[in-house]
C-alpha positions as CSV (number, residue, x, y, z in Angstrom):
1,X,7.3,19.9,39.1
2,X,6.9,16.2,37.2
3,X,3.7,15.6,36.1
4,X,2.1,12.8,38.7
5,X,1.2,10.0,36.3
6,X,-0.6,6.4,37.4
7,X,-0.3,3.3,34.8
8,X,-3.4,1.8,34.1
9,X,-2.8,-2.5,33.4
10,X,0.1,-3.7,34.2
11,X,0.9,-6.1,31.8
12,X,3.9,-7.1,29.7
13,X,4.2,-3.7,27.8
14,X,3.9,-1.3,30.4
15,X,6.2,-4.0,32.4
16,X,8.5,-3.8,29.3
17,X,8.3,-0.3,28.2
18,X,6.0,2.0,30.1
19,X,7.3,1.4,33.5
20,X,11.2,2.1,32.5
21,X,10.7,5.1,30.4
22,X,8.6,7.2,33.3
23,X,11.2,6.1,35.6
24,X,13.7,7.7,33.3
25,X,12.0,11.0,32.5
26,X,12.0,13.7,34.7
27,X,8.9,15.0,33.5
28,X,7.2,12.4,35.2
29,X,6.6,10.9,38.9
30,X,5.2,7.5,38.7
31,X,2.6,7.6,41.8
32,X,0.3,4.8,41.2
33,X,-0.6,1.6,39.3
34,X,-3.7,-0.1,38.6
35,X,-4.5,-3.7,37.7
36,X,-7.1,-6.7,38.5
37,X,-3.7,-8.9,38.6
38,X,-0.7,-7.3,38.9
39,X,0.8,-5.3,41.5
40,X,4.2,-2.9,42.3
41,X,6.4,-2.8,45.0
42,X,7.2,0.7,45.3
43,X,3.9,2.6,44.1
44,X,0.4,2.1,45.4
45,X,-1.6,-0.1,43.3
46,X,-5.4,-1.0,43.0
47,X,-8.0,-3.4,41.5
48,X,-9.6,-0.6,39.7
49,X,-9.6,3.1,38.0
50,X,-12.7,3.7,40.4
51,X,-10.3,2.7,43.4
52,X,-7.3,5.0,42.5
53,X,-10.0,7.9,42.1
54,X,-11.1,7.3,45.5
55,X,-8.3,7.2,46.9
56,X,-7.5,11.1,46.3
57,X,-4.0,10.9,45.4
58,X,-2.8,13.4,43.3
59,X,-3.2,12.6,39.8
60,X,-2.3,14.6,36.6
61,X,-2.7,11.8,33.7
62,X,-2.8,7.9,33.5
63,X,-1.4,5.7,30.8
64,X,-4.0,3.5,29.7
65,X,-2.3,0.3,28.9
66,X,-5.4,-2.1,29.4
67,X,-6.7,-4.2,25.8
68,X,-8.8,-1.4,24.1
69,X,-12.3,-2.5,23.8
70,X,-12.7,-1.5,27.8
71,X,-10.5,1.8,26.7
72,X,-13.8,4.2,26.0
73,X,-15.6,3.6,29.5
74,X,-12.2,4.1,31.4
75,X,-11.2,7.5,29.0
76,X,-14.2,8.8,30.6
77,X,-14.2,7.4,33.7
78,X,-10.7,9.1,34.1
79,X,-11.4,12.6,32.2
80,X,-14.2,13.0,34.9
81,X,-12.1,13.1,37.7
82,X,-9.7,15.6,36.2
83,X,-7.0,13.2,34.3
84,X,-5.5,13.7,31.3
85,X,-4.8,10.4,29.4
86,X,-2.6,8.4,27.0
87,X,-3.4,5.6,25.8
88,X,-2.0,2.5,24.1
89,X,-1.8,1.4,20.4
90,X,-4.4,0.2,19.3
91,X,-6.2,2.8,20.3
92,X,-10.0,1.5,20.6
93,X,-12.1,-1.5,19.0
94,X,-14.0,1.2,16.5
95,X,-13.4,4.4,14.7
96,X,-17.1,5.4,16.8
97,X,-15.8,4.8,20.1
98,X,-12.3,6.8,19.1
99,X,-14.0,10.2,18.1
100,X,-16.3,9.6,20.8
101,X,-13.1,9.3,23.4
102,X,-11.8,12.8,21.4
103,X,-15.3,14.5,21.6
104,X,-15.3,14.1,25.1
105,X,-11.9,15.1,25.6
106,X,-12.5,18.4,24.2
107,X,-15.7,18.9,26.8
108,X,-13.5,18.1,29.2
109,X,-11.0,20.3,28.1
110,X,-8.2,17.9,29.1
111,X,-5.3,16.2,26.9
112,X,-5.8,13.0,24.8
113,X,-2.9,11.5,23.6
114,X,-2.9,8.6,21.5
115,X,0.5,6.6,20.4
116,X,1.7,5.2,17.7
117,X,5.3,3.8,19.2
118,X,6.5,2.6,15.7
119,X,6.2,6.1,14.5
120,X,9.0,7.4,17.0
121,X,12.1,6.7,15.4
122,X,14.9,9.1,13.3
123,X,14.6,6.1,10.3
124,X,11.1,6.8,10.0
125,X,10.9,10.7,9.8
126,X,14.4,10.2,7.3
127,X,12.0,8.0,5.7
128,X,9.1,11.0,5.4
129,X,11.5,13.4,4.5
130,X,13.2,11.8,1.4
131,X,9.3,11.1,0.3
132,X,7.8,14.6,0.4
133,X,6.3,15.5,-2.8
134,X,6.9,11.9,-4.8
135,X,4.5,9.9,-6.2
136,X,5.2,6.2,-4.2
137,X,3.5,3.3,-6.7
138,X,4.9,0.6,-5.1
139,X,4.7,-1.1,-1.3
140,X,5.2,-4.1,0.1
141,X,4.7,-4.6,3.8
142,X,5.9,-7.5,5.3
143,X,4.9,-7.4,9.1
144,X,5.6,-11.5,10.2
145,X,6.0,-12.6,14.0
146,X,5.3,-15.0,16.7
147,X,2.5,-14.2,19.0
148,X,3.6,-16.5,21.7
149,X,6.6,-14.1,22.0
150,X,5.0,-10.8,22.2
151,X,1.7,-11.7,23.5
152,X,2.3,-15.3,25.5
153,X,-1.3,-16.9,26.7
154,X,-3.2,-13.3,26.1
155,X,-6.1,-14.5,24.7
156,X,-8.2,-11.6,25.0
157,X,-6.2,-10.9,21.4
158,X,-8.2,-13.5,19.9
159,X,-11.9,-12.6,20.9
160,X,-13.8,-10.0,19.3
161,X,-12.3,-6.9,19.5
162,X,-8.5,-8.0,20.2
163,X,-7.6,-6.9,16.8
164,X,-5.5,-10.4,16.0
165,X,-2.9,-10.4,13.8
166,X,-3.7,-6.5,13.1
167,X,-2.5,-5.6,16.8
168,X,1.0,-5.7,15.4
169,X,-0.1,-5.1,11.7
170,X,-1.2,-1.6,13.0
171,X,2.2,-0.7,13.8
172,X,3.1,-0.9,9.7
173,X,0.2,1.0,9.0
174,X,1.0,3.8,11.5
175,X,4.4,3.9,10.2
176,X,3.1,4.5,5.9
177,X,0.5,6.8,7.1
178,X,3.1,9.2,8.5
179,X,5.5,8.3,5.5
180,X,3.5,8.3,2.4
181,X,2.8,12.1,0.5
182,X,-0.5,10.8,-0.1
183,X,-3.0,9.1,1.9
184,X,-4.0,5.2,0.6
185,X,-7.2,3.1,0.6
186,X,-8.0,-0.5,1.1
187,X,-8.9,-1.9,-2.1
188,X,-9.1,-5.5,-0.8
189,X,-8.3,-7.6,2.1
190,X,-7.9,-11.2,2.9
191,X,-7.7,-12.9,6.5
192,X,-7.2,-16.1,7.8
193,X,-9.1,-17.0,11.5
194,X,-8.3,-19.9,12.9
195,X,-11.3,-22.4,14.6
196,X,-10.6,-21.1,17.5
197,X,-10.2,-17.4,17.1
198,X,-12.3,-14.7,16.5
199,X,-9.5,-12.7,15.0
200,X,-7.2,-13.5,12.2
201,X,-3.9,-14.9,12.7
202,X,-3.2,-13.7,9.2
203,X,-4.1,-11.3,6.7
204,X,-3.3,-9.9,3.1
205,X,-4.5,-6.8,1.9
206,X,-4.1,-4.8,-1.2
207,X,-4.0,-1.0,-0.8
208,X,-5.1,1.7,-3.8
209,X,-5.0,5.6,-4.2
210,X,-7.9,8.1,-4.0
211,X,-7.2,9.9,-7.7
212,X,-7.1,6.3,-9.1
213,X,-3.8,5.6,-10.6
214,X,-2.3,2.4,-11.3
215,X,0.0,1.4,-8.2
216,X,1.3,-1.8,-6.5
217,X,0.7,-1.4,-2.6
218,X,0.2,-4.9,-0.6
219,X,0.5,-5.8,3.1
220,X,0.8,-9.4,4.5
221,X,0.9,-10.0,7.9
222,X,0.8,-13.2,9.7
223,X,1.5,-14.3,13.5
224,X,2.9,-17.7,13.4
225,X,6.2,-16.7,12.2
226,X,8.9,-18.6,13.8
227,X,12.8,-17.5,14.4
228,X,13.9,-14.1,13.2
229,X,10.8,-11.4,13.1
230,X,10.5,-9.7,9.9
231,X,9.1,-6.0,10.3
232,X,9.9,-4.6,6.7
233,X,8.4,-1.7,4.7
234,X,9.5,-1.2,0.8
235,X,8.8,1.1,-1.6
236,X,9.2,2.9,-5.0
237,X,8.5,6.0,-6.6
238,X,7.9,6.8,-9.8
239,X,11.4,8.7,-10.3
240,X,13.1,5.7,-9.3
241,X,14.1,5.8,-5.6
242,X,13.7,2.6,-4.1
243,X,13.3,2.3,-0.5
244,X,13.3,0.0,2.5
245,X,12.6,0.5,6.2
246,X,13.6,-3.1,8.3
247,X,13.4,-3.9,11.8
248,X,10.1,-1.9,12.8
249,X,11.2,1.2,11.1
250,X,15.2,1.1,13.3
251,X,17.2,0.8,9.9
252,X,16.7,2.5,6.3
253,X,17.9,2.0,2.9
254,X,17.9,4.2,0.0
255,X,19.0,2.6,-3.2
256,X,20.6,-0.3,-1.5
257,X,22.9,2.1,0.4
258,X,22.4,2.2,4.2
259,X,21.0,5.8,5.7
260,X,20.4,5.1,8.9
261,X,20.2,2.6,11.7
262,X,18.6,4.4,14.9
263,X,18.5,3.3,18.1
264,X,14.9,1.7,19.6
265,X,13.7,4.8,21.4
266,X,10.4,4.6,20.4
267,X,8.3,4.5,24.2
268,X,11.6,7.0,25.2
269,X,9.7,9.4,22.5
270,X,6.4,8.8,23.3
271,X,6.3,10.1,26.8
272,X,8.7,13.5,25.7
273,X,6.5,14.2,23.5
274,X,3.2,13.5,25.9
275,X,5.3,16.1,28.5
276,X,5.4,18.4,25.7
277,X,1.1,18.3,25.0
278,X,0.6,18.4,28.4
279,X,3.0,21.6,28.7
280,X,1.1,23.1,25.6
281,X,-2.5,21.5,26.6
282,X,-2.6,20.3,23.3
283,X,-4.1,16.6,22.2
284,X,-2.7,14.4,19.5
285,X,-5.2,11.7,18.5
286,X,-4.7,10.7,14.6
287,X,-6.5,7.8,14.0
288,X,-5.4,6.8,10.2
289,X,-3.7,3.7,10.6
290,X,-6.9,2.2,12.8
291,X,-9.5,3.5,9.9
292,X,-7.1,1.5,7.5
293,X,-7.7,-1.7,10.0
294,X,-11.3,-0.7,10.5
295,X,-11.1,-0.9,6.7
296,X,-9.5,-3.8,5.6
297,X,-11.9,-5.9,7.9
298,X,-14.7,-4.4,6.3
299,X,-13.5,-5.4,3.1
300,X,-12.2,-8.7,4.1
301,X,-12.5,-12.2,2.4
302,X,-12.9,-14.5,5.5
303,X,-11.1,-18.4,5.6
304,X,-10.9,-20.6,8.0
305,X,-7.3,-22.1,9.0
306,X,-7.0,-24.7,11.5
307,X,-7.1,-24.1,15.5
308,X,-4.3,-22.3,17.1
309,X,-2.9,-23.7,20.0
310,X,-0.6,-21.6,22.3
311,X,2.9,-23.0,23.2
């Protein structure tokens, strides 16, 4: 039997990606949808998490795919009444409010499953695998695109708590903490906030080890790019392989010689594997590449930029 699973804000990515790959996996039975806005023709839909819980339909998990800082109250809200939940990148606002979501997870003895989409691709464990036990000194992390393309008119991303610029910059960091042999620290950090935002539209931050030793790791990440999208990841190690992942992690080169372009399965991946830890009742809820963003704000050099006005 396919595990009965309701979307929870309906919105351009679960439009885009989370509706088509339940309707593709037999694993899953999309039953219902919830949304202040938004409705579907061919599943129940309601205003509210509180309203689909009333309602009594059979429910097995919900895909949380609302903008995280309202993440925490709904995680509980649906582990009370029995779900088990997914939940969109990124996953909350704070690192508090994400080991409190896990803490209760485990009292309610239910599944957690937190994504990291740009992790799912055959580049990216090619990537992990040529890396395992070398010592990487050098990165470079260019993550450039236009918001009014990925997020148009969504300005919750702009108030506090919407992550900015480090909504998409998150996805880098998810890929380099699954890559890299050894874990990395912010050393400094760098954003730009426009008049009008609360979040930066841009950001630069420099990235160290934990033993110390000299190494070159940066990140720059900015959301007014216009024309092609650059999502590129470089590195080096110290014995001389050179390394690039390009187009969100799709396409590697080793030594200027092309490995491996995979196909964009990432969301495809995602909900295998959530079929798999609900299978197992196992949760999967690594939180690195937020406590790297958590970080780098901490550490950041705030400037002011002019306002941003949406197309």
């Amino acid at each position: 039997m396919p595990f009965k699973i309701a979307v929870v804000g309906i919105g351009k990515i679960a439009i885009d990606q989370h509706l088509p790959c339940i309707a593709k996996n037999k694993n899953f039975q999309l039953v219902a949808g919830v949304s202040r806005h938004a409705t579907l023709d061919y599943v129940p839909c309601f205003d509210s998490l509180s309203a689909l819980i009333k309602s009594k339909i059979k429910i097995d998990a919900v895909a949380l795919c609302t903008p995280p800082s309202v993440r925490l109250a709904m995680a509980r809200e649906a582990l009370d009444a029995g779900y088990n939940v997914l939940i969109e990148k990124p996953p909350t606002p704070t690192i508090g409010e994400m080991v409190s979501m896990i803490d209760y997870t485990k009292k309610k003895k239910r599944v957690l499953y937190a994504t990291w989409h740009s992790r799912y691709n055959r580049s990216v464990d090619e990537a992990k695998k040529r890396l395992k036990g070398k010592h990487v000194n050098f990165m470079r992390i260019t993550w450039k695109e236009d918001v009014n393309k990925w997020h148009p008119g969504q300005n919750w991303i702009a108030e506090p708590g919407g992550f900015g610029v480090f909504d998409p910059g998150i996805n880098a960091l998810s890929v380099v903490t699954k890559i890299l042999p050894d874990p990395i620290y912010v050393e400094s950090s760098r954003i730009e906030v426009p008049e009008n935002w609360s979040t930066p539209i841009g950001a630069d931050i420099k990235f160290k080890r934990g033993d110390g030793k000299p190494v070159d790791m940066s990140a720059s990440f900015d959301w007014r790019q216009r024309g092609e999208q650059i999502w590129d990841i470089k590195l080096a190690t110290a014995d001389g392989m050179k390394m690039k992942l390009s187009k969100g992690g799709t396409v590697l080169h080793v030594n200027g010689k092309l490995i491996m372009e995979a196909p964009m399965e990432e969301y495809q991946m995602i909900y295998k594997k959530f079929a798999k830890l609900l299978k197992a009742k196992k949760s999967e809820t690594d939180y690195s590449p937020l406590q790297l963003e958590c970080d780098a704000f901490m550490l950041a050099k705030p400037v002011v930029v002019g306002k941003f006005e949406w197309d």
